[in-house]
N, C-alpha and C positions, 0 to 999 in steps of 0.2 A: 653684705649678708652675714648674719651671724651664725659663725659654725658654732660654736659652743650649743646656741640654742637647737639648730635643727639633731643635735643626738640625742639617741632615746634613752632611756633611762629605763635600764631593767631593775626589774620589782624582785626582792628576793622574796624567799616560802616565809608567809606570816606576814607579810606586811599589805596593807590593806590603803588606799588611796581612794579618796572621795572628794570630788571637786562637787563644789557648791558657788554659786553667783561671786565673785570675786573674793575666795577664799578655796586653797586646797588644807584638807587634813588628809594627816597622814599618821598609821596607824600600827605598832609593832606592838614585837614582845620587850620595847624596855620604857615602853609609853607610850604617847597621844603630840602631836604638832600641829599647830594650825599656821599658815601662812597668805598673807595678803597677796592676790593677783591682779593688777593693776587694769586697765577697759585697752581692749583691743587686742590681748594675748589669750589665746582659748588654750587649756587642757584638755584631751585626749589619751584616755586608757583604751587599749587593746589588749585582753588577755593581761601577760606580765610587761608588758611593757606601756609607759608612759610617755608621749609624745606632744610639746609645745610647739604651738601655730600662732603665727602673727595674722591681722584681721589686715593692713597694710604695711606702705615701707615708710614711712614719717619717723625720724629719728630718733625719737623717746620712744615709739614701737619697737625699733629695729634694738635701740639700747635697752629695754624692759626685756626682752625675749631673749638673751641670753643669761637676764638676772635672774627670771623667773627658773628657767630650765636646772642654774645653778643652785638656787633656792631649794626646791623640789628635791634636787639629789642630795643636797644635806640633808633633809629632811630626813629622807628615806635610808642614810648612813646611821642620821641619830637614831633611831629607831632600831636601828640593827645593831651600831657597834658602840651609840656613843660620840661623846666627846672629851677630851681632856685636857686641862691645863696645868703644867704643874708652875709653881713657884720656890725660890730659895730662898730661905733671910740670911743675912751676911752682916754681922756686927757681935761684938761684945754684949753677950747680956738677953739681945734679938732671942723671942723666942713664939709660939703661936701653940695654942692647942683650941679642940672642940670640946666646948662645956655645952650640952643639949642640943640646943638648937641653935646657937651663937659662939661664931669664933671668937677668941681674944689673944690681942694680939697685943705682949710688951715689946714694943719697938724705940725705946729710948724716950718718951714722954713722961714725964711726971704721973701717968697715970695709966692703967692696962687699957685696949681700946675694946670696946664690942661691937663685933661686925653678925648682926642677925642673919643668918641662910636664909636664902629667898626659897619658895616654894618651888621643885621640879630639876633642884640643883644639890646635890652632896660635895661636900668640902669635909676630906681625911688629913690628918696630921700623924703622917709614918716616924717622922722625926719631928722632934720639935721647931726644925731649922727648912720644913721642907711643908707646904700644905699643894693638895693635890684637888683639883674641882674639877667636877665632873657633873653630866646630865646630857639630854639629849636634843635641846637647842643650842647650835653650836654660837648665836652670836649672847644670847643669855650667857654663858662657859665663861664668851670673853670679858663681856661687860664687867663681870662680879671678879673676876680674875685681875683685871685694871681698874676696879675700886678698893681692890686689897690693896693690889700694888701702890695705889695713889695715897693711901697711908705715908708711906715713908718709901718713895720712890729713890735708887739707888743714887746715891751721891757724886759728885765726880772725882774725888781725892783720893778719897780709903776705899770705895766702891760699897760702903755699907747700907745696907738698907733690904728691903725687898724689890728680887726683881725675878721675871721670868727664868725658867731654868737653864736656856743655853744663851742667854742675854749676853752679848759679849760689852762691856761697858769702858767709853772711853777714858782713862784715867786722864788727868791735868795734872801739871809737874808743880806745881804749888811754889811757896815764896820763898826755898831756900833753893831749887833751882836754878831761879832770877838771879839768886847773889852772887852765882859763881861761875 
């Protein structure tokens, strides 16, 4: 039985939840989310609270109904408070800023890269060495957050590169170790 799934999920002031045939939206003051609900898992709104029902106990039911539930309450976080991702660049030279509507990012290639912002997402550059993304689909946040990073993913020697912000990275002792 999945506990995750049978918790309810209160709704805070301003946020509005509308289930439709295999799709909840969910509805704040920092946006709009639509999210996929798979056959056999019902939503349920009561007042402020929102409640997931499994239709039987077959194992992709009983596995969906604690994803849905999970689902749903991001949703209704994004909406309220958000998501964020930050990122560091760590290199000689590594640097990133927002030109309009496209990041660019010199990260050690013979050429600046340009990374376009997807629609529904803000990427800020506090420091040049430091970009922050944010919006209110938390798996959009990370996707776009691990296509920067996938740039120049941090190294294992010098540690240079972009990586998440509290990324602890395994350094490798390299070939004058070995010699002695």
């Amino acid at each position: 039985m999945s506990r995750i799934g049978l918790k309810p999920i209160q709704l805070p002031k301003g946020v509005q939840v509308e289930i439709q045939p295999g799709c909840s939206i969910v509805k704040g003051p920092k946006g709009e989310v639509a999210q996929h609900i798979p056959a056999g898992i019902t939503v349920e709104i009561e007042g402020a609270v929102v409640h997931c029902k499994r239709s039987g106990d077959s194992k992709s039911q009983r596995a969906a109904h604690g994803l849905v539930r999970a689902l749903i309450a991001n949703q209704v976080k994004g909406v309220t408070e958000g998501f964020k991702r930050e990122l560091s660049i760590v290199g000689v030279g590594y640097k990133a800023e927002v030109k309009g509507k496209a990041l660019t990012l010199t990260v050690g290639y013979s050429h600046p890269i340009q990374y376009p912002v997807p629609d529904g997402i803000q990427i800020q550059t506090p420091d040049p060495t430091r970009i922050v993304v944010t919006g209110v689909d938390k798996q959009r946040v990370g996707q776009v957050a691990a296509e920067i990073r996938g740039y120049r993913p941090p190294e294992p020697y010098k540690g240079k590169g972009i990586r998440y912000e509290n990324e602890l990275i395994q350094k490798k002792a390299g070939k004058t170790a070995a010699k002695a």
